[in-house]
VOKOL-793661 format. One record per atom (N, C-alpha, C): residue in three letters; x, z, y. Coordinates in steps of 0.1 Angstrom, whole numbers. Atoms other than C-alpha are relative to their C-alpha. Layout:
! residues N
+---------+-------+-------+-------+
! residuo !    c1 !    c3 !    c2 !
+---------+-------+-------+-------+
!     ala !     X !     Z !     Y !
...
+---------+-------+-------+-------+
This chain:
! residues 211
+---------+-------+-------+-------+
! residuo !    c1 !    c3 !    c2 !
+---------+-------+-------+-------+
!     unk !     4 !   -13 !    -5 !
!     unk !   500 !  -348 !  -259 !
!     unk !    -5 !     9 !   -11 !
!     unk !     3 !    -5 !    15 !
!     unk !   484 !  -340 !  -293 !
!     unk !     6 !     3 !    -6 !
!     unk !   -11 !    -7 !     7 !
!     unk !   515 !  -333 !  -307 !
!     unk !     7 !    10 !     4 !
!     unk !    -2 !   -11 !    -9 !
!     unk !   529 !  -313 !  -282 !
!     unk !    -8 !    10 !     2 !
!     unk !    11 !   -16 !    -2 !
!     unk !   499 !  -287 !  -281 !
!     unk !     4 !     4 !   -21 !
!     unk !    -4 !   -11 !    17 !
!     unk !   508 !  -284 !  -326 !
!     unk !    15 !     6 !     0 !
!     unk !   -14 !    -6 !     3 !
!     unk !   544 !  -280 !  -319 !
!     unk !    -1 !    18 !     9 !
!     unk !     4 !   -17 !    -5 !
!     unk !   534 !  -247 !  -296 !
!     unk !    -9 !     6 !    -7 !
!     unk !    11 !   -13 !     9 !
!     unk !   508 !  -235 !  -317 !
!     unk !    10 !    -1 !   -14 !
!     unk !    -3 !    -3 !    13 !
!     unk !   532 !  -241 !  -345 !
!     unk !    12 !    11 !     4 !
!     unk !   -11 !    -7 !    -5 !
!     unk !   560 !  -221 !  -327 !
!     unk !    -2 !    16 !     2 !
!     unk !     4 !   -11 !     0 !
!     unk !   540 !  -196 !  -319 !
!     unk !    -5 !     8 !   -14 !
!     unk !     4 !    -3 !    13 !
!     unk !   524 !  -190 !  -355 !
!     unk !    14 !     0 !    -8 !
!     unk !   -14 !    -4 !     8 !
!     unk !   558 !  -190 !  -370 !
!     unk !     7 !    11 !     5 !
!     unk !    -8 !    -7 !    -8 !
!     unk !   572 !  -169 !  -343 !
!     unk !   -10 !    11 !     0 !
!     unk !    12 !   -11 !    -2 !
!     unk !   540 !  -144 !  -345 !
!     unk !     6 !    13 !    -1 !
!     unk !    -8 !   -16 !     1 !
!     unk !   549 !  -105 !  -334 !
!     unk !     8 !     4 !     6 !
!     unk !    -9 !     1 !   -10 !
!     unk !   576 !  -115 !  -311 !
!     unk !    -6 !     0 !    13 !
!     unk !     3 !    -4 !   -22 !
!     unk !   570 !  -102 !  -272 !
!     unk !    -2 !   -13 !     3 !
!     unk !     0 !    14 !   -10 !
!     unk !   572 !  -135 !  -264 !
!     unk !   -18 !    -9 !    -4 !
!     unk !    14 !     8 !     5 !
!     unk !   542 !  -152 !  -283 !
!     unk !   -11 !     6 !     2 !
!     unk !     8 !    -6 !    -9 !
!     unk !   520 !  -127 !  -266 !
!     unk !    -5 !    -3 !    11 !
!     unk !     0 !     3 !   -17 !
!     unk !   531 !  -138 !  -234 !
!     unk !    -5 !   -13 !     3 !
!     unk !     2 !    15 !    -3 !
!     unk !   529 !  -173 !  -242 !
!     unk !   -20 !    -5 !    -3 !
!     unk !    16 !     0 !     2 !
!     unk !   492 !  -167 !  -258 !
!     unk !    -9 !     1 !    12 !
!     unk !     9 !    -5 !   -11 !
!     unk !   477 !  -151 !  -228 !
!     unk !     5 !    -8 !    10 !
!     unk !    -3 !    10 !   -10 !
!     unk !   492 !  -178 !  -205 !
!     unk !    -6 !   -11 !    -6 !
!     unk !    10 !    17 !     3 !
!     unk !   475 !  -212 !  -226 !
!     unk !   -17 !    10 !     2 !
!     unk !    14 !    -3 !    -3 !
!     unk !   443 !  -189 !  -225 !
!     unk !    -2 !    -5 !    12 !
!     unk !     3 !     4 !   -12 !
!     unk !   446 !  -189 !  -189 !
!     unk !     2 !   -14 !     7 !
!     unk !    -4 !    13 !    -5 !
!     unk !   457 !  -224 !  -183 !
!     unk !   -11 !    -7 !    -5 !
!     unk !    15 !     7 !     5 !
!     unk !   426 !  -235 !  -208 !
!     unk !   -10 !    -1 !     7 !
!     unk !    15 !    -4 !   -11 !
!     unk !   400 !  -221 !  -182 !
!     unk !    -1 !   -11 !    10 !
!     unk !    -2 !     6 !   -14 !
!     unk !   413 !  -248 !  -158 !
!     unk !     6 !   -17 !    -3 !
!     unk !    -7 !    16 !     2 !
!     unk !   432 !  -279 !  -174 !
!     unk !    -7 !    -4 !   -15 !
!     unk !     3 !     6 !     7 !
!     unk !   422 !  -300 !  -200 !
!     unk !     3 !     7 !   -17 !
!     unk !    -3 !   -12 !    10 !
!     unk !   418 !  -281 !  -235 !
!     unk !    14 !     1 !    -9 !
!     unk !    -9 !   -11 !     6 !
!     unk !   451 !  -260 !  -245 !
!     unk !    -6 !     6 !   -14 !
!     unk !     7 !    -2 !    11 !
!     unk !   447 !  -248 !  -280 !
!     unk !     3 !    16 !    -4 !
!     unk !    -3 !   -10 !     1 !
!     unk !   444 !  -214 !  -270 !
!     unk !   -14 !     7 !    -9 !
!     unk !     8 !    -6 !    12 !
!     unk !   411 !  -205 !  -296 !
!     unk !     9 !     2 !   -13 !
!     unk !    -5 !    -1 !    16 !
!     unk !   431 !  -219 !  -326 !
!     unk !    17 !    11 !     3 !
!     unk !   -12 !   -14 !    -3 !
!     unk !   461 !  -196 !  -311 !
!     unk !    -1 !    11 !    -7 !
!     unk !     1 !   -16 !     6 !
!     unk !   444 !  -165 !  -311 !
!     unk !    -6 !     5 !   -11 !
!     unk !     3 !    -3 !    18 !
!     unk !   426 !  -171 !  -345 !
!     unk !    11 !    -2 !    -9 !
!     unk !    -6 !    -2 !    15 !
!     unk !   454 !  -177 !  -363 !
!     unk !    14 !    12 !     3 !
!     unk !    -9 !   -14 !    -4 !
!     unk !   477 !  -149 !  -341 !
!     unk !   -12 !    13 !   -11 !
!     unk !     7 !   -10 !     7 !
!     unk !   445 !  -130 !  -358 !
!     unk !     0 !     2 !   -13 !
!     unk !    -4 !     4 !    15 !
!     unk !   449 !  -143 !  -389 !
!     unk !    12 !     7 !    -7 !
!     unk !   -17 !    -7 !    12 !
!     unk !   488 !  -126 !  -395 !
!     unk !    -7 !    16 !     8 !
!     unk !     4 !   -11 !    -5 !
!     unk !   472 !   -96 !  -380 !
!     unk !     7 !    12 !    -7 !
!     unk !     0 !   -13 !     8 !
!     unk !   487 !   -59 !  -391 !
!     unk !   -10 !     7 !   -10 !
!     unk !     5 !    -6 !    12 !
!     unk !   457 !   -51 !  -409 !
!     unk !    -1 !    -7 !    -9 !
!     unk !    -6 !     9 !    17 !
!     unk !   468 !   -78 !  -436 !
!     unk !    11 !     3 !     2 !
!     unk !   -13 !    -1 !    -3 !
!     unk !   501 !   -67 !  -430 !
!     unk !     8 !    -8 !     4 !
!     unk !    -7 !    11 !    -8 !
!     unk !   511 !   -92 !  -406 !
!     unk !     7 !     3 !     9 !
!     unk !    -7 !    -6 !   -11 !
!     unk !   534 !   -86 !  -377 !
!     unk !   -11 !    -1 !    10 !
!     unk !     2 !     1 !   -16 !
!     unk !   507 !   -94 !  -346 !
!     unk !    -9 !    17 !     2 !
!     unk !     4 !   -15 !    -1 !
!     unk !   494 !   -58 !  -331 !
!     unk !   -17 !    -7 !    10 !
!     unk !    10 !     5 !    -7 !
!     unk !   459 !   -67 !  -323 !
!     unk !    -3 !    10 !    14 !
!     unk !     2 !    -5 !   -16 !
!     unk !   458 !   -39 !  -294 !
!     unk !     5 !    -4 !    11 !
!     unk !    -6 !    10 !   -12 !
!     unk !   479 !   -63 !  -274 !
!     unk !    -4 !   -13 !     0 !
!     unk !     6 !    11 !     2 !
!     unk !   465 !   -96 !  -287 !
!     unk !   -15 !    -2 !     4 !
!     unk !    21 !     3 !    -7 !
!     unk !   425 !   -90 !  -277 !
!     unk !     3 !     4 !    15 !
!     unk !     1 !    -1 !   -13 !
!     unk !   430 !   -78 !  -240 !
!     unk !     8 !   -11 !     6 !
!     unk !    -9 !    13 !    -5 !
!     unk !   460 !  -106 !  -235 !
!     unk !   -10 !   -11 !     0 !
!     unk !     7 !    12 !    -2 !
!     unk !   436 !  -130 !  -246 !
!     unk !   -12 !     1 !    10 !
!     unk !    11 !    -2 !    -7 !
!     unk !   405 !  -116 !  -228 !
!     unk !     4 !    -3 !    17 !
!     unk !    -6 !     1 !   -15 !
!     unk !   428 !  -114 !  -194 !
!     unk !     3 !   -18 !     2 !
!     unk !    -6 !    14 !    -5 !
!     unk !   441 !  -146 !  -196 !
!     unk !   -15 !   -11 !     0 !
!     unk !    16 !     9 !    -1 !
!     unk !   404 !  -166 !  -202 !
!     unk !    -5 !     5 !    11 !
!     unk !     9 !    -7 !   -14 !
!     unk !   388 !  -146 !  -176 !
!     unk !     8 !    -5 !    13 !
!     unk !    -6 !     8 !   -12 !
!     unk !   416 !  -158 !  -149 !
!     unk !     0 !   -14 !    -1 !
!     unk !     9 !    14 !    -3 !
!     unk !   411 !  -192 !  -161 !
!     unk !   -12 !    -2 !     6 !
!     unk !    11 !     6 !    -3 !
!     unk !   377 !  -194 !  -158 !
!     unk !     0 !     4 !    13 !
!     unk !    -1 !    -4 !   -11 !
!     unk !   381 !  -176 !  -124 !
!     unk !    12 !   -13 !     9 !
!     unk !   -11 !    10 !    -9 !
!     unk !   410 !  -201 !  -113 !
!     unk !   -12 !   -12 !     1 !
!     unk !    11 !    15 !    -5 !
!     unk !   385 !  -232 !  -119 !
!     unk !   -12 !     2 !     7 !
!     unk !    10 !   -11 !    -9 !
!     unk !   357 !  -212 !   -99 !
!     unk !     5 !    -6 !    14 !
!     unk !   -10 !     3 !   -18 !
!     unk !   382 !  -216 !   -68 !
!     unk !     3 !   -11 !    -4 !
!     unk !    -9 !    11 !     1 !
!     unk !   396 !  -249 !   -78 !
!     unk !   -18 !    -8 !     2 !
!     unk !    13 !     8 !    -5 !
!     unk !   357 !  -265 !   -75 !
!     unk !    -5 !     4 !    11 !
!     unk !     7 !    -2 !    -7 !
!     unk !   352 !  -244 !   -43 !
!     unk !    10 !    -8 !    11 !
!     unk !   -10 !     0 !   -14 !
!     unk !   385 !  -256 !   -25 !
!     unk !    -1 !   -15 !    -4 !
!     unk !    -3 !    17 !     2 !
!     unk !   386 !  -296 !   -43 !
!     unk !   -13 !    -8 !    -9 !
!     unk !     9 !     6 !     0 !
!     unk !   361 !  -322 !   -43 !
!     unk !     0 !    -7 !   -15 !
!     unk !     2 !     0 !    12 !
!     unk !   349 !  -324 !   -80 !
!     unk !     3 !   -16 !    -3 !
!     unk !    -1 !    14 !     2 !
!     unk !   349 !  -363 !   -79 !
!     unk !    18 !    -3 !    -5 !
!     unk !   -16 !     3 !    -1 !
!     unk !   388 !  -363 !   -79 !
!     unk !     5 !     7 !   -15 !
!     unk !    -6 !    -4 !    10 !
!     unk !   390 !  -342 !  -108 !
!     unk !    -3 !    -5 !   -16 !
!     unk !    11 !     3 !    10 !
!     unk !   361 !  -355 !  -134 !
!     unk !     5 !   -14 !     4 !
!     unk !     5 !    13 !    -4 !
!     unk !   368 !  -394 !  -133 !
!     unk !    -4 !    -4 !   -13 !
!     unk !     4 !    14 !    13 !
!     unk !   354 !  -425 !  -150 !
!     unk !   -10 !     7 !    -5 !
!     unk !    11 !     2 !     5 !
!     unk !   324 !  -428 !  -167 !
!     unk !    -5 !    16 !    -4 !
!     unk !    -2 !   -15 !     5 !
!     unk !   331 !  -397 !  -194 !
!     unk !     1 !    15 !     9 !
!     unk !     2 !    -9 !   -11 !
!     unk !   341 !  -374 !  -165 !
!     unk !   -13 !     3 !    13 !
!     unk !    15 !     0 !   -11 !
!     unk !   308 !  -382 !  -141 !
!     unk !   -10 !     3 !   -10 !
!     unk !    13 !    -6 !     8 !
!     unk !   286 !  -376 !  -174 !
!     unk !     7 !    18 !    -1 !
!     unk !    -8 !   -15 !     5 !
!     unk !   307 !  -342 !  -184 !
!     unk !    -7 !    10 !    17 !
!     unk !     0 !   -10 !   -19 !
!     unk !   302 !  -331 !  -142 !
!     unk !   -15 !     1 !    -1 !
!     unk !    12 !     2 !    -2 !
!     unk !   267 !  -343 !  -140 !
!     unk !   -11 !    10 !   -12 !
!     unk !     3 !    -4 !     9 !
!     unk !   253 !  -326 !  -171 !
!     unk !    -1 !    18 !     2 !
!     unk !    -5 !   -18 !    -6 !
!     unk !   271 !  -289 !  -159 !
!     unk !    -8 !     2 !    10 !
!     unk !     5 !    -2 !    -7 !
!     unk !   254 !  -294 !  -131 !
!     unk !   -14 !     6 !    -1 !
!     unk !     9 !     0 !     4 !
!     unk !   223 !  -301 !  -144 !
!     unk !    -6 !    14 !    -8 !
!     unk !     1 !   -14 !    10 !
!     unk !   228 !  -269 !  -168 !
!     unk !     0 !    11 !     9 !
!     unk !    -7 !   -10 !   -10 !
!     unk !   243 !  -245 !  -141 !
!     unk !   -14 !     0 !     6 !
!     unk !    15 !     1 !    -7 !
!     unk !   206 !  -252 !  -120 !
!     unk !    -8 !     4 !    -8 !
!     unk !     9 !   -11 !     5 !
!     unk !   185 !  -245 !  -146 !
!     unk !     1 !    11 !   -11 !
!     unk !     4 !    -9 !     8 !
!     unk !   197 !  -222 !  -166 !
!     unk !    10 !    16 !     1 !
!     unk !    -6 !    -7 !    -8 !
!     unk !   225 !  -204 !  -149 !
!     unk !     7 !    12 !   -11 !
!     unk !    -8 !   -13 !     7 !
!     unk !   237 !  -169 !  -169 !
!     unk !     1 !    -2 !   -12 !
!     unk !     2 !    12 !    16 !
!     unk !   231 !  -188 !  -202 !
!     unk !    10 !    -8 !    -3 !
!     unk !   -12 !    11 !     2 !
!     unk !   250 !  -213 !  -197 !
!     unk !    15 !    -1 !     1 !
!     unk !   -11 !    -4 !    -2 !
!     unk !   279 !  -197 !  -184 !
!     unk !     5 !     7 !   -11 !
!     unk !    -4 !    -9 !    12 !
!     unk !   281 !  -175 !  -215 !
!     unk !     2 !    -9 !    -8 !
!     unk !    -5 !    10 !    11 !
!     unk !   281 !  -205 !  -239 !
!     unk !     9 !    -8 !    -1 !
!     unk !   -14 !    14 !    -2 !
!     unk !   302 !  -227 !  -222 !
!     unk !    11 !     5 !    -2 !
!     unk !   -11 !    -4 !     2 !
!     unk !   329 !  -204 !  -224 !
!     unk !     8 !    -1 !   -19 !
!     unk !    -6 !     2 !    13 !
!     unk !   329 !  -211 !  -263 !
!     unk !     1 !   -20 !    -4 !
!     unk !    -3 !    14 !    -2 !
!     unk !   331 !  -248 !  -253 !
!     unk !    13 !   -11 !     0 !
!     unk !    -7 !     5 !    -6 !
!     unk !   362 !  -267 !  -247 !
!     unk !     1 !    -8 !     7 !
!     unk !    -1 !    11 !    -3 !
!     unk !   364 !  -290 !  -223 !
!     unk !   -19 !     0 !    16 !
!     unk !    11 !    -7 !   -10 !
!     unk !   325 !  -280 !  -208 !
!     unk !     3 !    14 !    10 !
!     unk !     0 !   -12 !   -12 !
!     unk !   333 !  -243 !  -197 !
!     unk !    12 !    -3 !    14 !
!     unk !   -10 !     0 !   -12 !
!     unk !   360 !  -261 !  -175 !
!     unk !   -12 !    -5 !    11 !
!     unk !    11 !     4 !    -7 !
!     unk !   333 !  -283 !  -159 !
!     unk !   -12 !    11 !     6 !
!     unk !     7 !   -15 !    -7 !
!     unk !   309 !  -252 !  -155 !
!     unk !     2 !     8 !     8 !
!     unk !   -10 !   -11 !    -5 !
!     unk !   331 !  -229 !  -140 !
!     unk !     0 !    -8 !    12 !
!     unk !    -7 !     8 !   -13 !
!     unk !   344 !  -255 !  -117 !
!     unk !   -12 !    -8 !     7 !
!     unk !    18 !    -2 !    -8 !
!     unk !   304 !  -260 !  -106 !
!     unk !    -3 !     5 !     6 !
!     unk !     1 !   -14 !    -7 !
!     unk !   299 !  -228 !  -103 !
!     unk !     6 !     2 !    13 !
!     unk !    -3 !    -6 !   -15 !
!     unk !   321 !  -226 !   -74 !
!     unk !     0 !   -13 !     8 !
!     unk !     4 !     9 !    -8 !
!     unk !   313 !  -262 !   -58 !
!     unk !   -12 !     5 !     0 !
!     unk !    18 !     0 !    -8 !
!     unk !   272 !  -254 !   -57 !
!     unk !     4 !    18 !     7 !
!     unk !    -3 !   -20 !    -4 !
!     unk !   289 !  -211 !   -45 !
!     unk !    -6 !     8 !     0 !
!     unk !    11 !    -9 !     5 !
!     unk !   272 !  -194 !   -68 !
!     unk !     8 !     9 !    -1 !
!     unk !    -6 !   -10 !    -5 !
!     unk !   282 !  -158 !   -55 !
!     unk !     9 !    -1 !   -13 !
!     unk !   -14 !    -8 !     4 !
!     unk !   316 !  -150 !   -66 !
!     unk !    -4 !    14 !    -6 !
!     unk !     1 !   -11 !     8 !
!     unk !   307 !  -115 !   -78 !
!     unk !   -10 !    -4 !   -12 !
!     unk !    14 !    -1 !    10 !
!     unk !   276 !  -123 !   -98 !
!     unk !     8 !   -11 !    -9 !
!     unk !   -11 !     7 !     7 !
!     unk !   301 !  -150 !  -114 !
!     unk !    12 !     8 !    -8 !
!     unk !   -13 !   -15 !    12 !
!     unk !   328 !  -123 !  -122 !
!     unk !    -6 !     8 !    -9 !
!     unk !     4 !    -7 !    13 !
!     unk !   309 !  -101 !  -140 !
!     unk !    -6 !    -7 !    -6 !
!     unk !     7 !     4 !    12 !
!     unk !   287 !  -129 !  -162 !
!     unk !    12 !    -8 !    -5 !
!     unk !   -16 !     3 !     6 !
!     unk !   323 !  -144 !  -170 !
!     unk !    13 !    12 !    -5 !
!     unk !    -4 !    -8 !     7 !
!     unk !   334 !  -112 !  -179 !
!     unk !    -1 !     7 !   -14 !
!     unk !     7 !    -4 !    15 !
!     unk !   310 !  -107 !  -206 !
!     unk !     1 !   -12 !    -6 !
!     unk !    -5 !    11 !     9 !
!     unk !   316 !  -141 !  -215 !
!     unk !    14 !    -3 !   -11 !
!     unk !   -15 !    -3 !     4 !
!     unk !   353 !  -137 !  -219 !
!     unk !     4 !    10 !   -10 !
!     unk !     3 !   -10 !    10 !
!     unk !   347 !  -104 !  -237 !
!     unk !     0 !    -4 !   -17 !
!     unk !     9 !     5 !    11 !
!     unk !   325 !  -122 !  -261 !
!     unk !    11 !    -6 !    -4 !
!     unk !    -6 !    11 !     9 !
!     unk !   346 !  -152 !  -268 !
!     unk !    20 !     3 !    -6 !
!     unk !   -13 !    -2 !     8 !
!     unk !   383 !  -134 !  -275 !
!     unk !    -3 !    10 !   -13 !
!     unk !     1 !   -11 !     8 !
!     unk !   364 !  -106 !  -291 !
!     unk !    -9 !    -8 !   -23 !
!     unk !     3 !    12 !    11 !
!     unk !   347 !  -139 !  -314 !
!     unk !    17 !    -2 !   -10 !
!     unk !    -9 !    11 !     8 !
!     unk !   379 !  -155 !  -321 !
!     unk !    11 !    10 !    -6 !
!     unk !    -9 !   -11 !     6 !
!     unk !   400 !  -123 !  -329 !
!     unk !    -9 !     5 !   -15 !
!     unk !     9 !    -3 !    11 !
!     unk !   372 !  -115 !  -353 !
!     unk !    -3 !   -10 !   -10 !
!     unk !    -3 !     8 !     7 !
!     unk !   372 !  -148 !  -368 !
!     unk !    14 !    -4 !    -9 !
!     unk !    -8 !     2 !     4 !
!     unk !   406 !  -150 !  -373 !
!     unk !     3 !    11 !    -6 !
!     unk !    -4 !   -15 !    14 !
!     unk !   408 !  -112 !  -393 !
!     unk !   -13 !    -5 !    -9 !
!     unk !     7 !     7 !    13 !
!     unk !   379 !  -130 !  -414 !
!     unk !     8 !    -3 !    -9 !
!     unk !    -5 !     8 !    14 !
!     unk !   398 !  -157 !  -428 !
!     unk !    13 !     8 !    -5 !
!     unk !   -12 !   -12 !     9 !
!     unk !   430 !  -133 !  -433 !
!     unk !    -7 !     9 !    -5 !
!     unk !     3 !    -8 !    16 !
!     unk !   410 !  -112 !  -454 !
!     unk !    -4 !    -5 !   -10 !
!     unk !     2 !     7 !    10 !
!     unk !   394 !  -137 !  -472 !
!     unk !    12 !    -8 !    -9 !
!     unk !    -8 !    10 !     4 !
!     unk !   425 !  -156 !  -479 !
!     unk !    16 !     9 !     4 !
!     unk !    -6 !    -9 !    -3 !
!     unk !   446 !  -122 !  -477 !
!     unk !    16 !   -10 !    -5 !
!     unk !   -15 !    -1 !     8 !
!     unk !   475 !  -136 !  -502 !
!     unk !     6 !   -19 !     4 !
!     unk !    -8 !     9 !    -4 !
!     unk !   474 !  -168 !  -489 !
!     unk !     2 !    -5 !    15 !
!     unk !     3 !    -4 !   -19 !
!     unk !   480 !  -167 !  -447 !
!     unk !     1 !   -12 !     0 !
!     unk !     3 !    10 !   -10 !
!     unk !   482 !  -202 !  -438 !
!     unk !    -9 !   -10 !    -5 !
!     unk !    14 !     4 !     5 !
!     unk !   453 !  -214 !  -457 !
!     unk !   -11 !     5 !     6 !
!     unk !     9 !    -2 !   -14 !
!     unk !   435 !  -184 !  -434 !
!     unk !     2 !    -3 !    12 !
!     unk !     0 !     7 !   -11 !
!     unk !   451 !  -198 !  -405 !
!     unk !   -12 !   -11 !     2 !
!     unk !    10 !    12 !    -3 !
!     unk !   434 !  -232 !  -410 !
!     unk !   -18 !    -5 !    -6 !
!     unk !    16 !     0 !    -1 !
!     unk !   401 !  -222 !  -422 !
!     unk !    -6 !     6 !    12 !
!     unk !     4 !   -11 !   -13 !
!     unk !   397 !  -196 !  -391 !
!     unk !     4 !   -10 !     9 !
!     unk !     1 !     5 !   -12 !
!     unk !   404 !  -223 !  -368 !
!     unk !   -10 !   -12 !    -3 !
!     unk !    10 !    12 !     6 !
!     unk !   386 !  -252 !  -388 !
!     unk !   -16 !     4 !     4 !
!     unk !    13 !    -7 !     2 !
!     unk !   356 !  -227 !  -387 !
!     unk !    -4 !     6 !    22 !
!     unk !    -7 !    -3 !   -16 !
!     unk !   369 !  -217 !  -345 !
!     unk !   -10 !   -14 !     4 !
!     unk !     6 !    15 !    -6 !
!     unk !   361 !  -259 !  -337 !
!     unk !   -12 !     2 !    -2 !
!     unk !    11 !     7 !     3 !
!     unk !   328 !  -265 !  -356 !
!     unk !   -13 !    11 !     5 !
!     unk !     7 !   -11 !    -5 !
!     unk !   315 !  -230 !  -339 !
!     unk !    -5 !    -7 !    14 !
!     unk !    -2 !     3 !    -8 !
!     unk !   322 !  -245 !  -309 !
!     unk !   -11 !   -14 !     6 !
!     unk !     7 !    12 !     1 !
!     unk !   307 !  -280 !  -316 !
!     unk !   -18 !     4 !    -6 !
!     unk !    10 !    -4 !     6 !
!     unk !   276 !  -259 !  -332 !
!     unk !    -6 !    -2 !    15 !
!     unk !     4 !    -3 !   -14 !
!     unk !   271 !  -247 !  -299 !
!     unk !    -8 !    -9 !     8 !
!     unk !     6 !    10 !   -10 !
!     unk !   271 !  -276 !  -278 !
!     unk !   -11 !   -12 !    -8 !
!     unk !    12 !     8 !     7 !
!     unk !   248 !  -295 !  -305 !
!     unk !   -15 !     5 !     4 !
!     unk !    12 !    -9 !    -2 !
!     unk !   222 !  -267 !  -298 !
!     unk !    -3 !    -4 !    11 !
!     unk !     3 !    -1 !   -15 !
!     unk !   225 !  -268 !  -259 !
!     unk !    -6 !   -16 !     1 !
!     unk !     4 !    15 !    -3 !
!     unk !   220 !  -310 !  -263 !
!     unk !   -15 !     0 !    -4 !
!     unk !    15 !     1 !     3 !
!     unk !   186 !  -305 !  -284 !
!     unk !    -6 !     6 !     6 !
!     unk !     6 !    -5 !    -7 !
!     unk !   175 !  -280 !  -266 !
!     unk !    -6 !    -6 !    14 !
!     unk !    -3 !     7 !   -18 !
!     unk !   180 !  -301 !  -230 !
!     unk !   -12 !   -13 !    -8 !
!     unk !    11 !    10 !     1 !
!     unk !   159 !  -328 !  -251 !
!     unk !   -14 !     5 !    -8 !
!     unk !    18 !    -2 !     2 !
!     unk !   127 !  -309 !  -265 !
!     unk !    -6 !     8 !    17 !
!     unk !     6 !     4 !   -17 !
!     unk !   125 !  -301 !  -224 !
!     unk !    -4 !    -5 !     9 !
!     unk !     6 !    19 !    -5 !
!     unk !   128 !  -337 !  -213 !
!     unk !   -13 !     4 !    -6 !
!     unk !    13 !     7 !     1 !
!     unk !   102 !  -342 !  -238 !
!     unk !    -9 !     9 !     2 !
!     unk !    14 !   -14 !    -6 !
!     unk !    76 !  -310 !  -231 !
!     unk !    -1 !    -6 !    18 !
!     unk !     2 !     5 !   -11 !
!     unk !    84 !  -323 !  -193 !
!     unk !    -8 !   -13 !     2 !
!     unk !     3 !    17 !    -3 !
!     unk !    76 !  -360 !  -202 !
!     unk !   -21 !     6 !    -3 !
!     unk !    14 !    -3 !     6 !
!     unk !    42 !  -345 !  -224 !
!     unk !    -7 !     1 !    15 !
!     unk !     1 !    -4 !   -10 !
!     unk !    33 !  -325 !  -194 !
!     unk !    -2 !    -9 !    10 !
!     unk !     7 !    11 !   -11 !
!     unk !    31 !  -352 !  -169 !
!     unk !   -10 !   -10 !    -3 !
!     unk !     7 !    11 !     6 !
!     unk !    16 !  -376 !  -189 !
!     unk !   -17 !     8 !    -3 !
!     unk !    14 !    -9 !    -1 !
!     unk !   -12 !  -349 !  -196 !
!     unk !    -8 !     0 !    20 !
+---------+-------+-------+-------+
């Protein structure tokens, strides 16, 4: 399966500028929101990366709203996909009941926060999302804090990926794979933060009783 997600990101990054690798970008966004992580970050950083203003073929005024549309209907597809099917069926085994259990845990206390981070998650904002509409936390108040989410995270990874093509103007597929190398460990930054945070609360909670 791991091969098959580099042979499309490599098809597409060779093929960058063509109508088609547009269509096909803003379709793995949208499929990421909902199935198992598609490698539509390192996509649209390194579609940013051959960008026109390094004189690359991709037109970023079609590249940032394609991606923004297509994340935002993911995360809206798994929204409905946890309000219409019983979360258990989708999350299994061990790894899947900690991943469910955790979103949950997050989604309850911390709610507009959480939704905004997870979206730079892989693999979490599917579980969040698909929370969100098993516990039916209103549908509108969900659209618009998934909208600024969505916003945020194409308006990130388009901006990361015209980084490393300026830094690494003369050599593009060197800023390809720093702007996505840099794409992951943003990601993983993230959810390092959200885990310590969740445990100086445990322990202020444990303090606190024990007092």
């Amino acid at each position: 399966m791991t091969r098959f997600y580099e042979l499309i990101q490599d098809a597409i990054v060779s093929h960058a500028g063509e109508w088609w690798t547009y269509v096909v970008t803003g379709v793995l966004c949208w499929i990421d929101g909902f199935f198992p992580p598609l490698p539509s970050e390192s996509i649209v950083i390194a579609m940013s990366a051959l960008s026109s203003t390094h004189g690359g073929p991709v037109l970023l005024w079609i590249l940032l709203p394609l991606a923004m549309a297509g994340a935002w209907l993911g995360d809206n597809t798994a929204y409905w996909i946890g309000r219409r099917i019983p979360l258990d069926k989708i999350f299994r085994g061990e790894r899947g009941g900690r991943i469910l259990a955790r979103a949950h845990h997050l989604l309850h206390h911390k709610g507009p926060e959480v939704l905004l981070s997870a979206r730079f998650i892989p693999g979490y904002r599917i579980a969040i999302n698909m929370v969100a509409g098993y516990v039916r936390l209103p549908y509108r108040r969900f659209m618009v804090i998934d909208f600024f989410a969505t916003c945020l995270w194409a308006a990130f990874s388009v901006g990361l990926g015209l980084a490393a093509g300026s830094v690494f103007h003369d050599r593009p597929l060197l800023g390809i794979i720093v702007g996505v190398t840099l794409g992951l460990l943003v990601g993983w930054i993230i959810e390092r933060i959200g885990k310590w945070r969740e445990w100086r609360q445990l322990k202020r909670q444990l303090e606190n009783a024990a007092e």
